[in-house]
PAROPA-777525 format. One record per residue (C-alpha): chain; residue number from 1; x, y, z. Coordinates in nm, 4 decimals. Example, Ala and Ser with C-alpha at 12.3 -4.5 7.8 and 13.67 -1.06 7.14 Angstrom:
<ketis>
  chaine  num        c1        c2        c3
       A    1    1.2300   -0.4500    0.7800
       A    2    1.3670   -0.1060    0.7140
</ketis>
This chain:
<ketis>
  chaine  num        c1        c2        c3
       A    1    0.0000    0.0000    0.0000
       A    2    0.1519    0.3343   -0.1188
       A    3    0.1376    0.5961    0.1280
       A    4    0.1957    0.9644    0.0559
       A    5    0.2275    1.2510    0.3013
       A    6    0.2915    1.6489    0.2281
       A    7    0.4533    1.8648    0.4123
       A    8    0.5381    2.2684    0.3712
       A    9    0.2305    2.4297    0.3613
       A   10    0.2014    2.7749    0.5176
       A   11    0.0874    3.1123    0.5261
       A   12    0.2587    3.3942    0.3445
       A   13    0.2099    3.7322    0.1967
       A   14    0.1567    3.7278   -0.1995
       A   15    0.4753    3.7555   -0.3672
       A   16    0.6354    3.4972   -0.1649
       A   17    0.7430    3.1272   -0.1920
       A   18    0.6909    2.8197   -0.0175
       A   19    0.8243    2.4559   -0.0855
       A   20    0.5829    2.1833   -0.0557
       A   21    0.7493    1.8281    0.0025
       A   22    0.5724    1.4728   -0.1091
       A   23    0.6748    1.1637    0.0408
       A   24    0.6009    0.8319   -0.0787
       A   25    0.5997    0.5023    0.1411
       A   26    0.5460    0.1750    0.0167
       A   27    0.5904    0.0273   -0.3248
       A   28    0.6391    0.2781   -0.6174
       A   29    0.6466    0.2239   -0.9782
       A   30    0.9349    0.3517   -1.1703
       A   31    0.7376    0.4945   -1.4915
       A   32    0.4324    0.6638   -1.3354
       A   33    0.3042    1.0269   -1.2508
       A   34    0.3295    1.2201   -0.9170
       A   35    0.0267    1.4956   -0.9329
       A   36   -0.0129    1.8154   -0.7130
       A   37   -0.3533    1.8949   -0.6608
       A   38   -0.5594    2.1549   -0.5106
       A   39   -0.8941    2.2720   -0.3981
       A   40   -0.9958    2.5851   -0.2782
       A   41   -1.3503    2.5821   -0.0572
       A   42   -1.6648    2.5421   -0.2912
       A   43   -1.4393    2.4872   -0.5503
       A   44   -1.3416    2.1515   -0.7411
       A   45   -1.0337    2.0023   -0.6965
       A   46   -0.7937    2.1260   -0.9658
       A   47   -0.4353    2.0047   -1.0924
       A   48   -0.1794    2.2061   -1.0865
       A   49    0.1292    2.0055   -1.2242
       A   50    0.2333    1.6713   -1.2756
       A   51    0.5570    1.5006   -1.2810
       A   52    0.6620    1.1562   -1.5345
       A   53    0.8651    0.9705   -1.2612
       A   54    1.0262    0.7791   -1.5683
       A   55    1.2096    1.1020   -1.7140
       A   56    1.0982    1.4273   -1.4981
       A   57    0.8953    1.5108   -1.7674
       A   58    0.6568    1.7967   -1.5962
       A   59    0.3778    1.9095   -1.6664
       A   60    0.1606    2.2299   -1.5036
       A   61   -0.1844    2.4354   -1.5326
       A   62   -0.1980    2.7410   -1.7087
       A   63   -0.2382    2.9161   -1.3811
       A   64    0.0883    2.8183   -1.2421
       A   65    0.2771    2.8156   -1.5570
       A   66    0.5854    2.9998   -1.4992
       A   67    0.5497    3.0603   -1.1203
       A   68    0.5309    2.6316   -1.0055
       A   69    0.8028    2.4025   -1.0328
       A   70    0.7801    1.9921   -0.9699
       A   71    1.0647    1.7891   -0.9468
       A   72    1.1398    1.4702   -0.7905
       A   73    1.4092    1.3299   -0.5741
       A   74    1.3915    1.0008   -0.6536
       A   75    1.6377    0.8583   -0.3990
       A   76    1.4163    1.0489   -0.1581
       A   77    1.0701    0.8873   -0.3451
       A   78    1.0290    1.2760   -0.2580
       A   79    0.8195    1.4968   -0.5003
       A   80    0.8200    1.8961   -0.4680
       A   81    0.6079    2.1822   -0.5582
       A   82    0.8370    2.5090   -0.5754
       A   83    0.5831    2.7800   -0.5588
       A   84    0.6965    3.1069   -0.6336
       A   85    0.5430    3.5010   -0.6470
       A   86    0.2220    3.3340   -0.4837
       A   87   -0.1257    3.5246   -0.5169
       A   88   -0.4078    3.4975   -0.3103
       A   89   -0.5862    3.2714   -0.5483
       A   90   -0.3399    3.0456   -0.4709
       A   91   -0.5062    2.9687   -0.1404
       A   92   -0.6075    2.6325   -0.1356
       A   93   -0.5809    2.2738    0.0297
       A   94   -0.2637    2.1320   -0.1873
       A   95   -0.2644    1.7194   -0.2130
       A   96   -0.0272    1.5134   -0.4319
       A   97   -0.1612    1.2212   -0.5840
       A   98    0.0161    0.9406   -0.7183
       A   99   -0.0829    0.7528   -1.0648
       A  100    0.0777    0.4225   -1.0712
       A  101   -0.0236    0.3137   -1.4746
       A  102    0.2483    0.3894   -1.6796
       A  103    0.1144    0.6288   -1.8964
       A  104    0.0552    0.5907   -2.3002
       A  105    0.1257    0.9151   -2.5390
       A  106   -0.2215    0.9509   -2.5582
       A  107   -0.3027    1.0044   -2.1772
       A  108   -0.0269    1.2251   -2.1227
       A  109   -0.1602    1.4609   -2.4810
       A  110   -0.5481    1.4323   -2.3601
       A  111   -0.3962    1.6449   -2.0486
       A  112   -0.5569    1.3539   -1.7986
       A  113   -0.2533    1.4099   -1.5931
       A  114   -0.4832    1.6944   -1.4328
       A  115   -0.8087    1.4885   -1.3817
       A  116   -0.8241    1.4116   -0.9997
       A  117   -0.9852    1.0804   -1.1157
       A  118   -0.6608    0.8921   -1.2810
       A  119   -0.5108    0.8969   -0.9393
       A  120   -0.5631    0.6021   -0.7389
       A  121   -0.3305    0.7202   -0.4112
       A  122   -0.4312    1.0199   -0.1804
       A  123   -0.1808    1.2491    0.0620
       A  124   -0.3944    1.4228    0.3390
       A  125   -0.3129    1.7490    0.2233
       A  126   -0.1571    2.0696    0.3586
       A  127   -0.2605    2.4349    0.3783
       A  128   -0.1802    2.7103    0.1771
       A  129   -0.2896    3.0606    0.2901
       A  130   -0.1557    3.3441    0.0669
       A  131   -0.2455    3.7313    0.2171
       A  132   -0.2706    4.0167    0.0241
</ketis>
């Protein structure tokens, strides 16, 4: 049973940057994807970027494009979220998630990487406040 648990979360004024730190326990697949996640209250639970554990291939939403960064440590079976000038609409619970399928061409084109729904393994999540 894979187990994953985040870490970093925090409040900060908008501009800043926080670190957010996956863990994985338990068997891992080589050639899978490592998701970040997040969901705002009475919103749906979005994807923010994605990670191919085979080649650090990442992948992000438009929203974080340019200001997120994933990358894995894979001696670690570690997975981060860099998150730089944060705004406000940032704020959110942030959960990685943890696809173990190797993925075809096709799944990774069709952008499924960011549907909460090909992602069989959960963290519990940690907060991100941003102030303006």
């Amino acid at each position: 049973q894979v187990q994953l648990v985040e870490s970093g979360g925090g409040s900060v004024q908008a501009g800043g940057s926080l670190r957010l730190s996956c863990a994985a326990s338990g068997y891992t697949y080589s050639l899978s994807f490592m998701g970040w996640f997040r969901q705002a209250p009475g919103k749906e639970r979005e994807g923010v970027a994605a990670i191919y554990t085979g080649d650090g291939r990442a992948y992000y939403a438009d929203s974080v494009k340019g200001r997120f960064t994933i990358s894995q440590d894979n001696a670690k079976n570690t997975v981060y979220l860099q998150m730089n000038s944060l705004k406000p609409e940032d704020t959110a619970m942030y959960y990685c998630a943890y696809n173990p399928t190797p993925p075809s061409e096709l799944w990774v084109r069709s952008r499924a990487w960011a549907l909460s729904s090909e992602y069989t393994y959960w963290g519990q999540g940690t907060q991100v406040t941003v102030s303006s």
